[in-house]
Structures are given as C-alpha cells and as structure tokens.
C-alpha positions in Angstrom: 132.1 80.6 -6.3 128.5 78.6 -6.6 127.4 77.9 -10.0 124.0 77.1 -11.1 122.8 74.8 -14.1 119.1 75.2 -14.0 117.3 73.3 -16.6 112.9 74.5 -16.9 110.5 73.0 -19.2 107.6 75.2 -20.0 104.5 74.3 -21.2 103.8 74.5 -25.4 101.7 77.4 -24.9 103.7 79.2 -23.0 106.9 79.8 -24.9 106.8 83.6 -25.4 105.2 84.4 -21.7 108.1 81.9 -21.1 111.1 83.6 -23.1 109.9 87.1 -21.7 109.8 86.7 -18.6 113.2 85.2 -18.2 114.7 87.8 -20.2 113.4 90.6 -17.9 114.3 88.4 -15.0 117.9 87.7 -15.9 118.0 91.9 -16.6 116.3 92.3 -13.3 118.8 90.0 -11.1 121.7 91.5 -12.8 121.0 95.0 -11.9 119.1 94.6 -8.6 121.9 91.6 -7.0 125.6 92.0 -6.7 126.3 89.2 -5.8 125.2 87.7 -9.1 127.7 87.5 -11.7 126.3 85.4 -14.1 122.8 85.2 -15.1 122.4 84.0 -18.7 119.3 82.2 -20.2 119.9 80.1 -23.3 116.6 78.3 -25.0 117.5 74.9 -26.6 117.4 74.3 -30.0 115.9 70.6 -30.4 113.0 71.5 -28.1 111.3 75.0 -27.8 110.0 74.3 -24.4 113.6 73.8 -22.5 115.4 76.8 -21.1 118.3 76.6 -19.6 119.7 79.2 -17.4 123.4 79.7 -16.3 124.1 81.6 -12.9 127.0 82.0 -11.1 127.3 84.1 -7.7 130.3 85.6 -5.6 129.2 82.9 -2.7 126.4 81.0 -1.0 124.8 84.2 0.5 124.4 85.7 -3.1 122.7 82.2 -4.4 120.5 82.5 -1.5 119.4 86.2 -1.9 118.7 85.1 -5.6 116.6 82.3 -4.2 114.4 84.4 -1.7 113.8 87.1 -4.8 112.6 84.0 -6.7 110.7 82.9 -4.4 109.1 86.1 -4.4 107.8 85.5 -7.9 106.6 82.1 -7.6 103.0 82.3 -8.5 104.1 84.0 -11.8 106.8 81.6 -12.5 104.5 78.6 -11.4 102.1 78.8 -14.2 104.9 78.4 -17.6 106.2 75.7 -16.0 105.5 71.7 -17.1 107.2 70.1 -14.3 109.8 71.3 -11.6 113.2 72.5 -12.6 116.2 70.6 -12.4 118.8 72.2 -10.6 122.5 71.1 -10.8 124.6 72.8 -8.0 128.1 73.2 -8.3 131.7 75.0 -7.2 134.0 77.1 -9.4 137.4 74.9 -9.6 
C-alpha cells in the first residue's frame, strides 16, 4: 500500500481558511475516491500554521487519482500556503 506524510505550512492569516478547507477536503476524498483509505489531517500543536496530513491508498493508481483531483484545486489550495509542501512517500511493510 502507498502511504503519504504530507507536511503544509500556511500562511498566519490563513489558519481557519486553512483548517476548513482541509477538513472538507479530507471528507470530500473519502467519499468521492475508493481507493483512498486513509485521509486524516492533524494541525500541530507548537505551531498553528503546520498541518500535517496522513493518507494511505490501496496502490499507486489510487495516489495518483488523489493527485489529479488535487491538482484540480490548485488555485484554491495555492493561496494558504507559505511555501511548498513536503511530501514523504512511503510503502506499507
């Protein structure tokens, strides 16, 4: 299975717009992709602006479904961010 760390700083002023928009999109990719199984976002507690989000998907084609609908929302997701996400890829053992 491919598992996904995914670590997004957001700017200061954008913490709510931030935290509501991930919720609906975790809620969104859940429903709308079977092939997602995980999809959890957790905010850090020593610094507001860090989110981290925790996916895991049945395979690569799943992951890269996710990714297109992303992709999708770009513009949207584009403007909370302060800096490009780090991404840790890994495989289920």
């Amino acid at each position: 299975m491919t598992s996904i760390v995914a670590t997004i700083k957001v700017k200061e002023d954008k913490i709510e717009e931030a935290k509501t928009f991930l919720k609906q999109l975790a809620s969104e990719t859940l429903a709308n992709e079977p092939g997602t199984l995980v999809y959890v976002v957790h905010q850090q507690r020593d610094d507001a602006t860090a989110f981290v989000v925790v996916e895991k998907y049945e395979d690569d084609a799943a992951f890269a479904t996710h990714s297109q609908n992303l992709g999708a929302r770009a513009a949207d997701f584009g403007a909370l961010l302060d800096g490009p996400p780090q991404i840790v890829l890994m495989d289920e053992i």
